[in-house]
C-alpha positions as CSV (number, residue, x, y, z in Angstrom):
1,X,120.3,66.7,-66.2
2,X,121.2,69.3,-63.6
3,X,124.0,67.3,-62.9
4,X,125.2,66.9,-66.7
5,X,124.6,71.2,-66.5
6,X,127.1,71.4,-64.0
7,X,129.4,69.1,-65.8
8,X,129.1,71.0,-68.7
9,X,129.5,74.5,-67.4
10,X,129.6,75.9,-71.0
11,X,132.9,74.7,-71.7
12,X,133.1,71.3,-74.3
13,X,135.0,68.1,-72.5
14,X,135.0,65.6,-75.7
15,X,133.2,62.0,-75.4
16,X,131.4,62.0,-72.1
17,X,129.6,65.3,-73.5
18,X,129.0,64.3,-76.8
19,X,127.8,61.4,-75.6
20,X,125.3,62.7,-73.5
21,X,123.9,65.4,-75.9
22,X,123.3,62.7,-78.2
23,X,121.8,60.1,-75.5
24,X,119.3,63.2,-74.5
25,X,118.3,64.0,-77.9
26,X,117.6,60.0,-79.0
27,X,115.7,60.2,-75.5
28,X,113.6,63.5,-76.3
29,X,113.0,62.3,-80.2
30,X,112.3,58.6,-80.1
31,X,111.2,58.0,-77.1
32,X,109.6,61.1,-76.0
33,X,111.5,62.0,-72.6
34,X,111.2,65.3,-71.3
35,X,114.0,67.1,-71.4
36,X,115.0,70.5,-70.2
37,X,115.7,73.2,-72.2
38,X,119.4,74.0,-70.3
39,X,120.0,70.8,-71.9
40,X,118.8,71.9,-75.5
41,X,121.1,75.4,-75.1
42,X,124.4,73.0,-74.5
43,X,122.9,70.6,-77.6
44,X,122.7,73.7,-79.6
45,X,126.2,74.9,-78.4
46,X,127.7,71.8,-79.6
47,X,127.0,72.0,-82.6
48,X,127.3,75.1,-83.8
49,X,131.1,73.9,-82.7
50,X,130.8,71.5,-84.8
51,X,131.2,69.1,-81.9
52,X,127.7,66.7,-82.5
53,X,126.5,66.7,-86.5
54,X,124.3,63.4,-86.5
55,X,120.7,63.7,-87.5
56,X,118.7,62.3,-84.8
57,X,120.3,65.5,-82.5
58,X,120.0,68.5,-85.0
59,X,116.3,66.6,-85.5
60,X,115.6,66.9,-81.8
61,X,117.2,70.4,-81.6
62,X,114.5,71.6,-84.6
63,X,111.5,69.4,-82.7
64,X,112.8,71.6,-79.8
65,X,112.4,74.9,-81.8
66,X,109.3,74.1,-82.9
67,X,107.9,75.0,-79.4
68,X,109.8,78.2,-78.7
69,X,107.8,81.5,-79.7
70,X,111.3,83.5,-80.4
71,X,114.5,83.1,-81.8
72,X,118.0,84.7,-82.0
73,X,119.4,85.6,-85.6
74,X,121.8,83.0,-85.2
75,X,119.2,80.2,-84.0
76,X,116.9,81.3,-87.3
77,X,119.8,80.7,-89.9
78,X,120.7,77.9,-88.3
79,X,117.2,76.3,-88.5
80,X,116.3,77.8,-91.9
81,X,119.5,75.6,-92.9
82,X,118.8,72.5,-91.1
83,X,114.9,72.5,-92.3
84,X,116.7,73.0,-95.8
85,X,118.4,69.9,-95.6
86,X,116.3,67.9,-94.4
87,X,113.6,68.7,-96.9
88,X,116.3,68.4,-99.7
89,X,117.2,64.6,-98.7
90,X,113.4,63.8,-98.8
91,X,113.1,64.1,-94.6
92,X,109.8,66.7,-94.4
93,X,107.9,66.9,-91.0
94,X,105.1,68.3,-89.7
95,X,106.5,70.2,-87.1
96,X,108.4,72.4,-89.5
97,X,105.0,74.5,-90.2
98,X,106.8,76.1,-86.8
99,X,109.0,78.0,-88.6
100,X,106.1,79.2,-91.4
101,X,106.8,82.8,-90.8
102,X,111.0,82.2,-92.0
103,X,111.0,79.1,-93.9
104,X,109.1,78.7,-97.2
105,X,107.8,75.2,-97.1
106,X,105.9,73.3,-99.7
107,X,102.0,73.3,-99.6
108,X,102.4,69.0,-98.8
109,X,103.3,69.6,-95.0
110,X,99.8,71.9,-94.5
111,X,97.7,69.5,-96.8
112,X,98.7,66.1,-95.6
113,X,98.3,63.7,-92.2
114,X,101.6,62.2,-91.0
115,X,101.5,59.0,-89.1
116,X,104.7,59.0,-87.2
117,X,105.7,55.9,-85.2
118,X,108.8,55.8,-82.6
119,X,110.5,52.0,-82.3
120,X,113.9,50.7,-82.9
121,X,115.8,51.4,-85.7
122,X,116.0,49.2,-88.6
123,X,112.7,47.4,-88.3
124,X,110.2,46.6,-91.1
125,X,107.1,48.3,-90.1
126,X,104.1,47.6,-91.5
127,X,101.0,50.0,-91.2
128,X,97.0,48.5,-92.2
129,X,95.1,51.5,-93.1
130,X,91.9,52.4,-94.4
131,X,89.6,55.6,-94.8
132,X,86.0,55.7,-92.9
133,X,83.5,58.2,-94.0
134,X,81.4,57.5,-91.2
135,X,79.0,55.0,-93.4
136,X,78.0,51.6,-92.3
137,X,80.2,50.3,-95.6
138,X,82.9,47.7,-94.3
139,X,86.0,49.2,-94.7
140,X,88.7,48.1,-97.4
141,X,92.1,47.8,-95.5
142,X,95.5,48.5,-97.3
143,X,98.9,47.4,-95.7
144,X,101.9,49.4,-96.8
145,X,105.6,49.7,-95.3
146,X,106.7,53.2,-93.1
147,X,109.4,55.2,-94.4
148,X,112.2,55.0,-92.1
149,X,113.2,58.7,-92.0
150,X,115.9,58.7,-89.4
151,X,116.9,55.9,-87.0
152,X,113.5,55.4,-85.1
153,X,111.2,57.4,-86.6
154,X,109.0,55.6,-89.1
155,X,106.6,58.1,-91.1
156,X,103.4,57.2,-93.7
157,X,102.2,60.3,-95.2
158,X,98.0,60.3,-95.9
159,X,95.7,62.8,-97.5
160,X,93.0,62.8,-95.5
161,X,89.5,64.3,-97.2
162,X,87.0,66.3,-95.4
163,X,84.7,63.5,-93.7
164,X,87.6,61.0,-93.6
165,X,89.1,59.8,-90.7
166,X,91.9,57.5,-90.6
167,X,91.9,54.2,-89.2
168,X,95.1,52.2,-88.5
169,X,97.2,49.6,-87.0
170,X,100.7,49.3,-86.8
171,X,103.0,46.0,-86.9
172,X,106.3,46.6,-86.0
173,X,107.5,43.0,-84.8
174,X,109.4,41.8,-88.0
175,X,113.1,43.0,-87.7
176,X,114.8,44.4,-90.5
177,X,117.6,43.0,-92.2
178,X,121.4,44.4,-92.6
């Protein structure tokens, strides 16, 4: 990373940065790498340049956000749009109760559970679920598919009741098909 820093210097030099912007941001998203944050203000830079547009980066960028206490006016309307697009194409996540104060979200990201699972992209993953309420009932498993919301991230959404906890297992060994 330091190294990539001083590469960068602030200035944009096509593939090999784009390339590692986007390698560092799968890294920090998927597979949960820590990354520094120097690394997060050249991300940024990029595209708000226009340079990098995919979703797993901007997606990493707001997971980023998420943990800062203060932002620039620039860095807000740039979020603010970004959180609006993903919820318009259907792509909510918890972490976006971050930007509460700014953003208006819907009353489903404070009231529900989100199972999030990290894998390679393109696989059928399967989750078997059920609800225990702490009695000595046996419980009644479901199994139902995760949403694959952007390359590697597989989400299930649950409304969990008072009392309730949830119990899973996830099967992520049959590959998808193209």
């Amino acid at each position: 990373y330091d190294i990539f820093t001083a590469y960068y210097g602030g200035r944009s030099r096509g593939l090999v940065v784009k390339a590692f912007l986007r390698f560092a941001a799968y890294n920090y998203l998927i597979k949960d790498v820590q990354t520094p944050g120097s690394i997060f203000d050249c991300l940024y830079l990029e595209i708000m340049k226009g340079n990098i547009d995919d979703e797993i980066s901007r997606m990493a960028l707001l997971m980023h956000f998420a943990k800062l206490d203060r932002y620039t006016e620039d860095q807000r309307e740039w979020i603010s749009d970004s959180v609006g697009r993903f919820m318009d194409a259907g792509k909510l996540l918890p972490f976006y109760k971050s930007f509460k104060s700014f953003i208006k979200l819907p009353q489903d990201v404070f009231l529900k559970t989100y199972l999030i699972y990290k894998s390679d992209a393109g696989k059928q993953v399967q989750v078997k679920y059920a609800f225990d309420t702490g009695s000595r009932q046996s419980l009644t498993y479901k199994t139902e598919r995760l949403d694959e919301m952007i390359p590697g991230m597989y989400i299930k959404e649950f409304v969990v009741f008072h009392g309730e906890r949830l119990v899973y297992s996830v099967d992520d060994d049959m590959l998808g098909t193209a």
